[in-house]
C-alpha positions as CSV (number, residue, x, y, z in Angstrom):
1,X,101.9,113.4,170.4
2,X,104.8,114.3,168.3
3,X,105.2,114.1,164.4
4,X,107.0,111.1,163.6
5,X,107.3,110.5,159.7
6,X,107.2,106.6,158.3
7,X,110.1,105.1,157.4
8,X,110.3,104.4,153.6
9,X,110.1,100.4,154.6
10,X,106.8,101.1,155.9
11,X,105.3,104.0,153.4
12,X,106.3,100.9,150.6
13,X,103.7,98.4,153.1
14,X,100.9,100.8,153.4
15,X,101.3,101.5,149.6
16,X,101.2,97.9,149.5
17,X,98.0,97.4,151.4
18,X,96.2,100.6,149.8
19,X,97.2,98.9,145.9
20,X,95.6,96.1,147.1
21,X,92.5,97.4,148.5
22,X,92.3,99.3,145.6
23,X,92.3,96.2,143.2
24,X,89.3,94.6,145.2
25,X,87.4,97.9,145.0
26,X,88.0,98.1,141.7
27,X,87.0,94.2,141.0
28,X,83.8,94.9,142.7
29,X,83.1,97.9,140.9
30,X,83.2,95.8,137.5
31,X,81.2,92.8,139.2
32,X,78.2,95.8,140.4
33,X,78.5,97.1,136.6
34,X,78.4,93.8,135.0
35,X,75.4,92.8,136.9
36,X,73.3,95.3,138.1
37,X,73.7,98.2,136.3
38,X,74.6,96.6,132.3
39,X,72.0,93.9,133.1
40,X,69.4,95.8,135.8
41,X,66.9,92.8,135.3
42,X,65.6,90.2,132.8
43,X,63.4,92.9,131.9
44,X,64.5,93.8,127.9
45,X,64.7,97.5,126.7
46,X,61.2,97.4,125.1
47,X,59.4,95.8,128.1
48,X,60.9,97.7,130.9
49,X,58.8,101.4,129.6
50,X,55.7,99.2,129.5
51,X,53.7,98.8,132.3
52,X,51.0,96.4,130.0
53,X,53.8,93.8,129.5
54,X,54.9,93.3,133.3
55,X,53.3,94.2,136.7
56,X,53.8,97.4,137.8
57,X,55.4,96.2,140.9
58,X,58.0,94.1,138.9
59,X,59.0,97.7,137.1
60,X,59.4,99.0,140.5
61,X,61.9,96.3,142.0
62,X,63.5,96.8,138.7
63,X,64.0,100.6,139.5
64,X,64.4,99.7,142.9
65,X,67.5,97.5,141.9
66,X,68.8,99.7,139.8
67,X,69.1,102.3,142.0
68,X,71.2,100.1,144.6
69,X,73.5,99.3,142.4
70,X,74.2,102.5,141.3
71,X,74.4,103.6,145.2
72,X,76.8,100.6,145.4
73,X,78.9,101.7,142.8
74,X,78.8,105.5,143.5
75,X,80.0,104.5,146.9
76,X,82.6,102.3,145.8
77,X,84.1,104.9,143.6
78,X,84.1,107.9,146.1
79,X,86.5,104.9,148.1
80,X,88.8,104.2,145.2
81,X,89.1,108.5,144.8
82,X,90.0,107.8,148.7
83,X,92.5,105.2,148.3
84,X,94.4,107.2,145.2
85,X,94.1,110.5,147.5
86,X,96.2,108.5,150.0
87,X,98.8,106.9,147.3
88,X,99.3,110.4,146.7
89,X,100.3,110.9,150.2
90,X,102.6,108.4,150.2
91,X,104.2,109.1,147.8
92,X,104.9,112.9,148.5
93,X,105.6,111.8,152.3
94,X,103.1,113.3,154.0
95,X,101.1,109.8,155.2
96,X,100.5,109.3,158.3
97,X,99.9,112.7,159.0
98,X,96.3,114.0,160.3
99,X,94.9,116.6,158.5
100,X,92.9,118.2,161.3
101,X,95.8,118.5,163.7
102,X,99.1,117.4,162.1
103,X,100.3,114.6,164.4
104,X,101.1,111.4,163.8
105,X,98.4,109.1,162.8
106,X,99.0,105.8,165.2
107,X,100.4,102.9,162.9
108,X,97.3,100.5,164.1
109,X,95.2,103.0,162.8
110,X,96.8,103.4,159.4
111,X,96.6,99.5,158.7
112,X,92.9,99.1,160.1
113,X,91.9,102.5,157.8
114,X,94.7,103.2,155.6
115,X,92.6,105.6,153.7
116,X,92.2,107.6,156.4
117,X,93.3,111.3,156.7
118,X,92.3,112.1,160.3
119,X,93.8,110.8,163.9
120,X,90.9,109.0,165.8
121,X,90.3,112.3,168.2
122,X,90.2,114.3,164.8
123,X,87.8,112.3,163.4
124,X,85.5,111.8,166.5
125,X,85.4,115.9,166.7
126,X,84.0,115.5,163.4
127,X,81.5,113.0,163.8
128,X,79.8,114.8,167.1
């Protein structure tokens, strides 16, 4: 497969596309803060250390919840640091290209993971 750099029409789209993403990501990020991790339960501050005040199993669904949404939003930033990474590319031309063997990532590809830094052989290698 030969190298074949985007056009500047269609490094402007993907950059499009990976903005956008990026704005939902970072929507949902605020959403998991605001109401999992700011607000973890109806559990106040004083109550939540006491296991006389609540059932023991109500302080662990608490925990439990917390620890989701912070799973939640620990995953959703590594995606946003994923998304920037590839604005980067964009803008210093080298999208589209995979990392692992240099050719040309297929356009399909680009708009179904436009994140991604790895053609689909590259990135099966990787997973086996």
């Amino acid at each position: 497969m030969a190298q074949k750099k985007l056009s500047k029409k269609k490094l402007a789209e993907f950059e499009k596309i990976i903005l956008k993403m990026q704005n939902r990501a970072l929507v949902e990020m605020g959403y998991i803060k605001e109401s999992s991790l700011n607000n973890s339960s109806s559990l106040d501050v004083t109550t939540r250390d006491s296991t006389y005040a609540y059932h023991m199993a109500d302080v662990g669904t608490d925990s439990h919840e917390r620890e989701k949404a912070f799973f939640w939003f620990t995953r959703e930033g590594k995606f946003i640091r994923y998304l920037e990474e590839a604005l980067e590319r964009v803008r210093d031309g080298t999208y589209g290209f995979c990392k692992g063997c240099g050719t040309s990532i297929p356009e399909e590809r680009l708009k179904e993971v436009p994140h991604t830094q790895l053609c689909v052989s590259c990135k099966n290698q990787q997973d086996s």
